[in-house]
C-alpha positions in Angstrom: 94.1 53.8 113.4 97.5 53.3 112.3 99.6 55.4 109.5 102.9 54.8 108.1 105.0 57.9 106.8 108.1 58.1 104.7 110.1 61.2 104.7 112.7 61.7 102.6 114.7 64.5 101.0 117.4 64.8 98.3 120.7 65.4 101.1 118.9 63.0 103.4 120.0 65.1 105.9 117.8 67.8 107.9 114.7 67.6 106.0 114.2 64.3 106.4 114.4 63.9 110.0 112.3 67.6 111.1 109.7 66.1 108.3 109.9 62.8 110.7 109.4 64.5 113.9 106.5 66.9 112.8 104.9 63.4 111.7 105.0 61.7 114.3 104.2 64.8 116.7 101.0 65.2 115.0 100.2 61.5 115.3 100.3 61.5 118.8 98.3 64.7 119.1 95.6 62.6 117.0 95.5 60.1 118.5 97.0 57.9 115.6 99.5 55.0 115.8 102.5 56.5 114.1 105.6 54.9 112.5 108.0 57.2 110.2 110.5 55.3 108.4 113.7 57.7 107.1 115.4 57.4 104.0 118.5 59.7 105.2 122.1 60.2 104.0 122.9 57.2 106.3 120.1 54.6 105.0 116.8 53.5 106.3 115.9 53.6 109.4 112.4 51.9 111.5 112.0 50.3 109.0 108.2 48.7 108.3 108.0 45.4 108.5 105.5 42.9 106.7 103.6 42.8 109.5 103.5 47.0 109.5 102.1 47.4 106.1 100.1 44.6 106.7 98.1 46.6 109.8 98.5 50.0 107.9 95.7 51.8 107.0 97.1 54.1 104.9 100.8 55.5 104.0 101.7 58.7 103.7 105.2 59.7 101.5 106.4 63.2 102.5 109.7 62.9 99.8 111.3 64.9 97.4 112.9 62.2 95.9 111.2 58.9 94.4 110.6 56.2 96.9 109.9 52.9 95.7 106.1 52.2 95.9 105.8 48.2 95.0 105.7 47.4 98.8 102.1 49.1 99.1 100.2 48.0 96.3 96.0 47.8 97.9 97.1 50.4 100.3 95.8 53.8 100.6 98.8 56.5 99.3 99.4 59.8 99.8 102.2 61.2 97.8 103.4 65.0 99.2 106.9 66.8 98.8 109.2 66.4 102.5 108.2 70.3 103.1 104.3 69.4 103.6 105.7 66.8 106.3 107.2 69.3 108.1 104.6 72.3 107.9 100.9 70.3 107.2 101.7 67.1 109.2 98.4 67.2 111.1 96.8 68.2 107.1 98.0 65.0 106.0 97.3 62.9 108.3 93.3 64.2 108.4 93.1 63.4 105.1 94.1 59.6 105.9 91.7 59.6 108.7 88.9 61.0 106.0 89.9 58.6 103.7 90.5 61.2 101.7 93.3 59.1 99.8 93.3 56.9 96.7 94.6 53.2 96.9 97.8 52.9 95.3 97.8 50.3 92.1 101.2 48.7 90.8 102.2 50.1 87.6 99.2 52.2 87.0 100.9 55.6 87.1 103.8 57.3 86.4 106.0 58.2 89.7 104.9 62.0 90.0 101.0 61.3 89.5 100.6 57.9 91.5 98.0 59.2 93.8 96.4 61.5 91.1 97.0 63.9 93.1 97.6 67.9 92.0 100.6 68.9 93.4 101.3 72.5 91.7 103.8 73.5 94.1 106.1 70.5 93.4 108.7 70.6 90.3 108.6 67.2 88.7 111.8 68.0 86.7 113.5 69.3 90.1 112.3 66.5 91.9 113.8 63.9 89.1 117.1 65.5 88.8 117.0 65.4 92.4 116.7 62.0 92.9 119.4 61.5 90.9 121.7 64.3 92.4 121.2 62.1 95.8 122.3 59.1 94.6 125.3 60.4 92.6 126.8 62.8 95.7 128.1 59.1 97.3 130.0 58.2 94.7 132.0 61.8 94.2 132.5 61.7 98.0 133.7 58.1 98.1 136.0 59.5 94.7 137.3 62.7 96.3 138.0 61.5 99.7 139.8 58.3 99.0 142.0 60.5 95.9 142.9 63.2 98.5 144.0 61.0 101.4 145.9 58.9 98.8 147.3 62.2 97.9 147.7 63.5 101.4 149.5 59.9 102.6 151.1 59.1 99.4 152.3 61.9 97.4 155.8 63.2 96.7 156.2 66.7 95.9 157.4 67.3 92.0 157.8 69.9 90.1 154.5 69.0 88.3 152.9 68.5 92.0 152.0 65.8 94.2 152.4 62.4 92.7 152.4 59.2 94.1 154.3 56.3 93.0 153.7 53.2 91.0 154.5 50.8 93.7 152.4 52.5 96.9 149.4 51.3 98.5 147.9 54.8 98.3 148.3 54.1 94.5 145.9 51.7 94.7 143.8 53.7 97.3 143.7 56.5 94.3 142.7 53.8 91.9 139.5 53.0 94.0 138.6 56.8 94.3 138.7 57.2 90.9 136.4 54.0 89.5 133.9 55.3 91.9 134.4 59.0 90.1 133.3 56.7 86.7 129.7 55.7 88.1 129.0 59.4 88.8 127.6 59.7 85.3 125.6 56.8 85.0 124.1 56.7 88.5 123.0 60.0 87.9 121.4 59.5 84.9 120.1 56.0 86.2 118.5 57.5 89.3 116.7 60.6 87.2 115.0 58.0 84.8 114.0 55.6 87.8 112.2 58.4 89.1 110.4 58.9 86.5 109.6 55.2 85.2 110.6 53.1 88.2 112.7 50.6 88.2 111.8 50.0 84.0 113.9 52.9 83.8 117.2 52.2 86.0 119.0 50.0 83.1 118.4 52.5 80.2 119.1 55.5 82.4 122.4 53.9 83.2 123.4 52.6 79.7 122.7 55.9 78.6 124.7 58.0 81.4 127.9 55.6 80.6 127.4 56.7 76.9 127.1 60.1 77.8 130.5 59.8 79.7 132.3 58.0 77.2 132.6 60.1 73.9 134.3 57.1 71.9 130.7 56.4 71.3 130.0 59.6 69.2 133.3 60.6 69.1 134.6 62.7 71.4 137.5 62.8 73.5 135.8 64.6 76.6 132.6 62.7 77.0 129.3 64.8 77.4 130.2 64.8 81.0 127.0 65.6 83.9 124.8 67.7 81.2 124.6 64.7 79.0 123.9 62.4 81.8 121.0 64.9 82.6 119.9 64.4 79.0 120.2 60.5 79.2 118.4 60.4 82.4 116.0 62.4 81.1 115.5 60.8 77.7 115.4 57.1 78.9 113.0 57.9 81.8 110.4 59.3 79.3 111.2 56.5 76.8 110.5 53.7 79.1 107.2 55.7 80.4 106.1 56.2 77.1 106.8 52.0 76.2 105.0 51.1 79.4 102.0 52.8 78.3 101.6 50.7 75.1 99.1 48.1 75.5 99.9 45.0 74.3 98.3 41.5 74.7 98.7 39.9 78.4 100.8 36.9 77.4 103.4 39.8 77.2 102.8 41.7 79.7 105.1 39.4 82.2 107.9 40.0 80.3 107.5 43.4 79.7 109.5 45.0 82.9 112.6 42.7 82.9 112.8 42.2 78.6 110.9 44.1 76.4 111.1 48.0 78.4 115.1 48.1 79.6 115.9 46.7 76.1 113.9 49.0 73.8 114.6 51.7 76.1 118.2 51.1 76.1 118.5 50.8 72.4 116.1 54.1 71.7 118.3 55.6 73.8 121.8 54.8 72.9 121.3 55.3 69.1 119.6 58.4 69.7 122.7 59.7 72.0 125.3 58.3 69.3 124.1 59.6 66.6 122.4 63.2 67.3 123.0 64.4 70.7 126.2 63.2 71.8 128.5 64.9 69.7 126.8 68.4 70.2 125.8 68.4 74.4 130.2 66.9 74.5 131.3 69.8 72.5 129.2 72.4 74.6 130.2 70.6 78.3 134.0 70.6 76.7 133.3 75.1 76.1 132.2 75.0 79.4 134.7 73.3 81.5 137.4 75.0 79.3 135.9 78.6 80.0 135.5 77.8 83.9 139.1 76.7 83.6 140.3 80.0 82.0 138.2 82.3 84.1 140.5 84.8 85.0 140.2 88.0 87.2 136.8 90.2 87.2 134.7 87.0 85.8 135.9 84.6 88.3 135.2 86.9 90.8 131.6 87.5 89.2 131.7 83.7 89.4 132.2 83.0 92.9 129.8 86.0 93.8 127.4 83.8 92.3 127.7 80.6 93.7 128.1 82.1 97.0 124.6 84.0 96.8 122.9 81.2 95.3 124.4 78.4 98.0 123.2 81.2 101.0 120.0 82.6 99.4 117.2 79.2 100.3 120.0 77.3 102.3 119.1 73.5 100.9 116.8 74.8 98.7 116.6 74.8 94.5 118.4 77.2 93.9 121.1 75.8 96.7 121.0 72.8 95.1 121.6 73.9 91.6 125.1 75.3 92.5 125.8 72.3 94.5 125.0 70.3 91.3 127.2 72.3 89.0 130.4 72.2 91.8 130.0 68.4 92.2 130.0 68.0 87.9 133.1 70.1 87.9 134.9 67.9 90.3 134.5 64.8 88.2 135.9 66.6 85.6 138.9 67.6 87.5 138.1 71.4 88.4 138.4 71.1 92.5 138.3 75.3 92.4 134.6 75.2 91.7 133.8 73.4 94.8 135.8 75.0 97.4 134.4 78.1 96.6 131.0 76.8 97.0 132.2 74.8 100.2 133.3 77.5 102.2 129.8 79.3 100.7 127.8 76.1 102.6 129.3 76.8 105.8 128.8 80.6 106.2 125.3 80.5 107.1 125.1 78.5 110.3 128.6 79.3 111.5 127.7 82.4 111.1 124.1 82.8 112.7 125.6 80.6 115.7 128.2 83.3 116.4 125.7 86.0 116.0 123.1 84.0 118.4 126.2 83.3 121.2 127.4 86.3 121.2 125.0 89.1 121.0 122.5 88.7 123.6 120.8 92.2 122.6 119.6 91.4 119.5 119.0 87.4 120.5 116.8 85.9 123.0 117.7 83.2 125.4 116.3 80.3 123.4 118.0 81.7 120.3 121.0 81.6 122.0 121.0 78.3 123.1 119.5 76.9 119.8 122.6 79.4 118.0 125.0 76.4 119.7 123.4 73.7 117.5 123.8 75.6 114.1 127.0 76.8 114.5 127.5 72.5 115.0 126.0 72.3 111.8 127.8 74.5 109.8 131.0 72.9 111.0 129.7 69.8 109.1 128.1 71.9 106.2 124.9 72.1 106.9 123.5 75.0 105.4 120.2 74.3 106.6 121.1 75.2 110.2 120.8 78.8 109.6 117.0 78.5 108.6 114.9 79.2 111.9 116.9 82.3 112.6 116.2 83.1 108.3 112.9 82.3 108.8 112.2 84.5 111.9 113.6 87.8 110.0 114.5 86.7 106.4 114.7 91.1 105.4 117.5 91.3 107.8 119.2 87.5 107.9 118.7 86.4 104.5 120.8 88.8 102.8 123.5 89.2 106.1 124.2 85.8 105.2 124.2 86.0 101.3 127.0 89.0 101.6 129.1 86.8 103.7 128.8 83.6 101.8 129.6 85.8 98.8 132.7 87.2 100.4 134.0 83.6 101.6 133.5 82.4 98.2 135.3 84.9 96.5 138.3 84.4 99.4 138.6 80.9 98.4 138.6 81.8 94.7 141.9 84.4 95.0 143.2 81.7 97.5 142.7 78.7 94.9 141.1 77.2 97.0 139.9 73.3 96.0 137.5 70.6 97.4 137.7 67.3 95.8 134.5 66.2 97.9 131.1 67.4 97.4 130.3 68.4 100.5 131.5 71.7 102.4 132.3 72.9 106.1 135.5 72.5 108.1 134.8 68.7 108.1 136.2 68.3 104.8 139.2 70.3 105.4 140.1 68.0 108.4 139.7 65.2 106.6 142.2 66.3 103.9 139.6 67.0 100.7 140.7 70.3 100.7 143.4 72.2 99.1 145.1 75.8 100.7 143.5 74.6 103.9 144.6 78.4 105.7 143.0 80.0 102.6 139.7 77.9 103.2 139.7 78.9 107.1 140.7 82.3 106.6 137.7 82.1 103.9 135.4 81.0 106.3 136.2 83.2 109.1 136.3 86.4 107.1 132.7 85.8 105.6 131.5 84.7 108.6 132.4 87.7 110.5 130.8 89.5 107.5 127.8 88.4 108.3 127.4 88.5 111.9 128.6 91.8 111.7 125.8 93.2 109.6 122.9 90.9 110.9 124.3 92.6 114.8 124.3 95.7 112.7 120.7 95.2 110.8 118.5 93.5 113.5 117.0 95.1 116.3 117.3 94.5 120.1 115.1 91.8 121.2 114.3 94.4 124.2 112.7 96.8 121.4 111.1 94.8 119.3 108.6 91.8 118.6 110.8 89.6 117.3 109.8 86.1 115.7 110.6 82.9 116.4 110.3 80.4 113.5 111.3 76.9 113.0 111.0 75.2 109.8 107.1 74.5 110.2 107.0 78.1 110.2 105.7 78.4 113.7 106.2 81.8 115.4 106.4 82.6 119.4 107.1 86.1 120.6 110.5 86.6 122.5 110.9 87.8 125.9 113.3 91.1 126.6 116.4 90.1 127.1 117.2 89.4 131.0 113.5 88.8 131.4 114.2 84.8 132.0 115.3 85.9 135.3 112.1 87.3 136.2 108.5 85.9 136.9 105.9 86.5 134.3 103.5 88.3 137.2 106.6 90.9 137.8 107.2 91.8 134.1 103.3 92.5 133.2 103.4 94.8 137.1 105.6 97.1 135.5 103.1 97.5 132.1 101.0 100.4 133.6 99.3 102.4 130.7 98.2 106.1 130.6 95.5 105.8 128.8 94.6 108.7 126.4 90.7 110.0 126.4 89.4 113.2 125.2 87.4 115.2 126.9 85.0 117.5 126.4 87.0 120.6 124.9 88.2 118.2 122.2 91.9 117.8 124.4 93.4 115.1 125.2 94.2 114.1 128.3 95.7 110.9 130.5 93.1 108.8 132.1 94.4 106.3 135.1 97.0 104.2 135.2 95.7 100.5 134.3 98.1 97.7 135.5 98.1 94.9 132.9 99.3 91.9 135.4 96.8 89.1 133.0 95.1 89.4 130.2 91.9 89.5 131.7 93.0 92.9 132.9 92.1 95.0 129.3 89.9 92.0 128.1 86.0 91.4 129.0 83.2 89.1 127.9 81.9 92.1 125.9 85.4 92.3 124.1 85.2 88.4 122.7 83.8 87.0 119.8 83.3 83.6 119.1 81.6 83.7 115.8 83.7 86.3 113.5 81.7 86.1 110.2 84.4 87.8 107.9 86.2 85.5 105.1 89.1 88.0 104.4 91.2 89.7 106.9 90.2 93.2 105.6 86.6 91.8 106.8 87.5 90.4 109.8 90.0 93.4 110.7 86.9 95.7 110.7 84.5 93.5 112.4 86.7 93.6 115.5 87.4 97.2 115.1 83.8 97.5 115.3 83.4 95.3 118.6 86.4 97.8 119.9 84.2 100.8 119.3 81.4 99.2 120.9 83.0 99.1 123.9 84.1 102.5 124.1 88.2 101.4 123.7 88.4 103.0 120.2 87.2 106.1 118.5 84.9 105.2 114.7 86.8 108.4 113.5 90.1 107.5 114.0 93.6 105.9 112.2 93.3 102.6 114.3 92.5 100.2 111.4 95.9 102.1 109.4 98.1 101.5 112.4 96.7 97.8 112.2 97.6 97.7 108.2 100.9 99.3 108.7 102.0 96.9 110.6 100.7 93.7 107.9 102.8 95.7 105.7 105.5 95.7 107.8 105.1 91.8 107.8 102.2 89.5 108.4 101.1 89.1 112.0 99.7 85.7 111.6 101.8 83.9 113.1 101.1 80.3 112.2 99.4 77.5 114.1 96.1 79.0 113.2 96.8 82.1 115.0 97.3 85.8 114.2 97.4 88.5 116.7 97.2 91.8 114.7 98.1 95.4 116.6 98.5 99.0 116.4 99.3 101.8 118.4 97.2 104.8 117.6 95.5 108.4 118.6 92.1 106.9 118.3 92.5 104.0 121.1 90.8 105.7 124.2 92.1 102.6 126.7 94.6 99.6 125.6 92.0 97.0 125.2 92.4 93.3 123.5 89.8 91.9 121.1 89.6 88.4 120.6 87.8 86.4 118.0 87.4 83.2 116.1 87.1 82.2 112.5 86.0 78.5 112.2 86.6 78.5 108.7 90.0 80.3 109.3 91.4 82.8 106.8 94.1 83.4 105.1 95.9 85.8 107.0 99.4 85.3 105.3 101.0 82.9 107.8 104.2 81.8 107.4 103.4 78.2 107.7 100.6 78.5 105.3 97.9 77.7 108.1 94.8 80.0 108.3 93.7 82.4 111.2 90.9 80.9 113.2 92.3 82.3 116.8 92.7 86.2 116.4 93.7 88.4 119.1 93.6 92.3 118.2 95.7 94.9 120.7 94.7 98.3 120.5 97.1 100.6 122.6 97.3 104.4 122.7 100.3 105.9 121.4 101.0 108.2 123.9 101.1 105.3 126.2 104.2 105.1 128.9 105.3 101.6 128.0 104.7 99.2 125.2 101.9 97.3 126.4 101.5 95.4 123.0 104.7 94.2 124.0 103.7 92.9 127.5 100.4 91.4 125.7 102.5 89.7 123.1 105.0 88.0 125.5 101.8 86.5 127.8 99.6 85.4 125.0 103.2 83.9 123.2 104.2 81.9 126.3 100.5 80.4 126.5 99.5 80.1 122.5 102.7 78.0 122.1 100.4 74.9 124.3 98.4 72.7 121.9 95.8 72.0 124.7 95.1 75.5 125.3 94.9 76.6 121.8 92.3 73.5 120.6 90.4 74.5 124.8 89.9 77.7 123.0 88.7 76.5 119.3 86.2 74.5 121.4 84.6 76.9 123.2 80.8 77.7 123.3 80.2 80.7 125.7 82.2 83.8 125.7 82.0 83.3 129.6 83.8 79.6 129.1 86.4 81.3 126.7 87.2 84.3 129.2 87.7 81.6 131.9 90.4 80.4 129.5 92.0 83.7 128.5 92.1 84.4 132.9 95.0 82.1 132.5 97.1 83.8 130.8 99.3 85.7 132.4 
């Protein structure tokens, strides 16, 4: 069988390619010929051939921004936002191999609904103004840079400020930078309608947005700047929907996409702008830019506090992306301050959880610290999405580390004036000469930074101490070793897990039974402790059954707090740990030995994973609390090491016998 995926998201940057790579990972675990074609910040890339679609049976679009669809018309479609690529790629591409897809008809739907699918998780609105927001961030790059080197290059120092001369090159350079600052409307607005009409809705969308930018239409000396190119986008894309929907008699119907829709459209849309919404949306944009502009003291502070927790709090995310819209409007209406606060915000995050990762090997493992090299890379070129595996992994303790120093940077760069006539943040745009008070901008970044490794050092725990998670963007979570432990063999560690065992005896005391070395799992598991039919469909239900098989066997008391220790713990955070697995524990008076219960759950169940996936592998530690070591620990760190190999963990959904699945469990050690 072979598939074809798109992946795509609004930056074009991460997303796109981790969506890419889960993809095609998941292909080649099924068994299914794979080709991913990128839509990226830097174009396509594999792209499919005739000959591709030709072969496909079946493409699957993992975007969150619109992807043209003519190419596939007859061919099954599957239309899913870029996050389902990266955390349900094996999902999706079952439901291909099911057939579970409809075929994809030309003009039959509107962009959001072509597969009929129900997507409730997915915006439509965010995912329209998003494809527009794409598309426009070229042109305010292409504007800001080019002004700014012109600028840089060119410019002579007046009393008034840098200005360059008639008669220079870098005159003309400036020139360039600023026509592309005029398509930033009209793209944007072109762009949202496409999305939501096709390509019917490009022309009106872009007639509108240059109406909405020129206020000699209605008026107005400002222009309804970025919110009325929202409106325009908006209004033509719906317009154009609306006259695609009309029936009319098929001796039209040809030249209905290139005549009759962009020309309606167009005119519904300009007279409406002209003469009722123009005027109003340019006076509001006109309050707004002029109270930005006047912000002064306590409320520009307030400001930047903002834009710095919302650019930090989902790193890429809508809320990111909001702020990012609203700094990028404000430079094509000359207010640079906006987005140098919000630049040095960006950065924060993955400078910052690099640092943290390189330098702190108590509260980082190994493979944290070595992956802390690549996001600290990142956030050199403002990538904000760096910082989310070490977010994901402990967002009560990262998450809001980062947010204070993103907050604090911004409000640096505010005092400092700070200014970024690119829309893009990160030291890279400082090099390249986008940015104004460029020692206020380090000093910004450096100072927030610090912030937050300070207080994430401060907040998280030792890795030695702790279970920590390890969680990339699918949400899949692996249990760290101690720190040093890389140094030593697996067999050495588990030696030194030797358990005193509480039992009670007959005078109701409680006393410590032998030492049990725990060198392999096998060692506190037995045929007798394994269950390969768990009939439960909740995880209260299935958390009792297992309980029940440890009281069988004598490793935990039926009168005891084991099954609160166990909640506790889901409290504390959910032990499912993605991948279909979960591996609840507790520590507690009524465990008589340290034993390990393990079940499955065909059906799986929902066990609060943070990759969405449901429990069907379920491994339950019981240790006592009086116990000399952490044994759930040493447990944790075997069954991690071994639960992170996909042929182990689908040996073990396969098994039949408990006697075939405890040959399975002797390996891990």
């Amino acid at each position: 069988m072979k598939i074809l995926a798109i992946t795509s998201c609004p930056n074009g940057i991460a997303h796109t390619y981790m969506a890419a790579e889960n993809l095609q990972k998941a292909g080649a675990k099924l068994g299914v010929e794979m080709k991913v074609e990128t839509q990226g910040s830097i174009g396509v890339e594999n792209q499919f051939t005739e000959q591709d679609i030709r072969e496909a049976d079946g493409i699957i679009i993992a975007a969150d921004k619109t992807v043209v669809k003519d190419r596939f018309v007859g061919k099954k479609l599957l239309v899913v936002g870029v996050q389902d690529g990266i955390r349900r790629p094996e999902e999706l591409i079952q439901r291909m191999m099911k057939g579970d897809v409809p075929v994809y008809q030309a003009q039959s739907k509107s962009a959001e609904d072509t597969t009929g699918e129900k997507k409730p998780k997915q915006n439509p609105i965010y995912r329209h103004l998003m494809n527009g927001v794409s598309y426009m961030v070229p042109f305010i790059v292409i504007g800001g840079l080019l002004i700014a080197i012109a600028l840089t290059m060119g410019g002579v120092k007046t009393p008034g400020g840098l200005v360059i001369p008639d008669d220079s090159i870098w005159k003309t350079i400036e020139s360039i930078g600023a026509a592309a600052f005029t398509f930033m409307v009209p793209i944007l607005a072109g762009f949202i309608a496409i999305s939501i009409a096709d390509r019917q809705g490009l022309a009106p969308g872009m007639v509108g947005g240059f109406i909405a930018a020129n206020g000699s239409f209605y008026g107005s000396e400002a222009g309804a700047g970025f919110i009325g190119g929202i409106i325009a986008g908006f209004l033509a894309g719906y317009v154009a929907l609306a006259i695609k929907k009309i029936k009319v008699p098929r001796s039209l119907q040809p030249i209905m996409p290139i005549i009759v829709i962009p020309v309606l459209a167009s005119l519904v849309v300009g007279l409406i702008f002209v003469f009722v919404i123009g005027a109003p949306v340019a006076d509001l944009f006109e309050a707004l830019t002029v109270w930005l502009a006047g912000m002064q003291g306590t409320s520009s502070i307030l400001l930047a506090l903002i834009l710095g927790a919302m650019i930090s709090f989902d790193m890429g995310g809508p809320v990111n992306k909001v702020a990012f819209l609203f700094g990028s409007a404000m430079i094509g209406e000359g207010n640079y301050e906006i987005m140098g606060q919000i630049a040095v915000a960006i950065c924060v995050p993955p400078i910052a959880m690099g640092l943290a990762a390189m330098i702190n090997k108590r509260k980082f493992t190994p493979a944290e610290r070595e992956a802390g090299k690549a996001t600290f890379t990142m956030g050199l070129f403002g990538i904000t999405e760096g910082a989310i595996p070490f977010a994901a992994q402990d967002p009560l303790r990262v998450i809001p580390s980062i947010m204070v120093g993103s907050m604090t940077g911004s409000v640096i760069a505010m005092l400092g004036n700070v200014g970024d006539s690119v829309a893009h943040g990160g030291p890279i745009v400082a090099v390249l000469g986008a940015v104004d008070h460029v020692l206020m901008f380090f000093l910004a970044v450096m100072v927030g930074a610090a912030v937050s490794v300070i207080m994430v050092s401060l907040l998280k725990k030792n890795v030695a101490a702790v279970t920590p998670a390890v969680v990339g963007e699918g949400g899949a979570e692996a249990v760290a070793k101690p720190a040093g432990a890389e140094a030593a063999p697996a067999a050495a560690v588990a030696a030194d897990a030797t358990e005193a065992a509480s039992a009670e005896n007959s005078n109701g005391t409680t006393t410590e039974a032998s030492p049990i070395r725990v060198e392999k799992l096998t060692d506190i598991v037995t045929p007798d402790l394994i269950n390969l039919n768990l009939a439960g469909t909740t995880q209260d239900a299935v958390i009792d059954e297992m309980i029940a098989v440890l009281e069988r066997n004598g490793a935990v008391r039926a009168d005891g707090d084991f099954k609160q220790a166990i909640l506790a713990r889901e409290q504390e955070s959910s032990t499912g740990i993605g991948m279909n697995i979960a591996i609840p524990h507790g520590k507690s008076d009524a465990v008589l030995k340290p034993s390990v219960v393990f079940g499955i759950q065909q059906d799986g169940v929902d066990w609060k994973s943070l990759d969405g996936s449901e429990a069907k592998l379920i491994f339950m530690i019981a240790v006592p609390r009086n116990s000399k070591t952490n044994a759930h620990l040493k447990v944790l760190q075997m069954l991690s090491r071994k639960l992170m190999d996909d042929d182990f963990r689908e040996a073990l959904l396969a098994v039949t016998t408990k006697e075939e699945a405890y040959r399975l469990l002797d390996q891990v050690q």
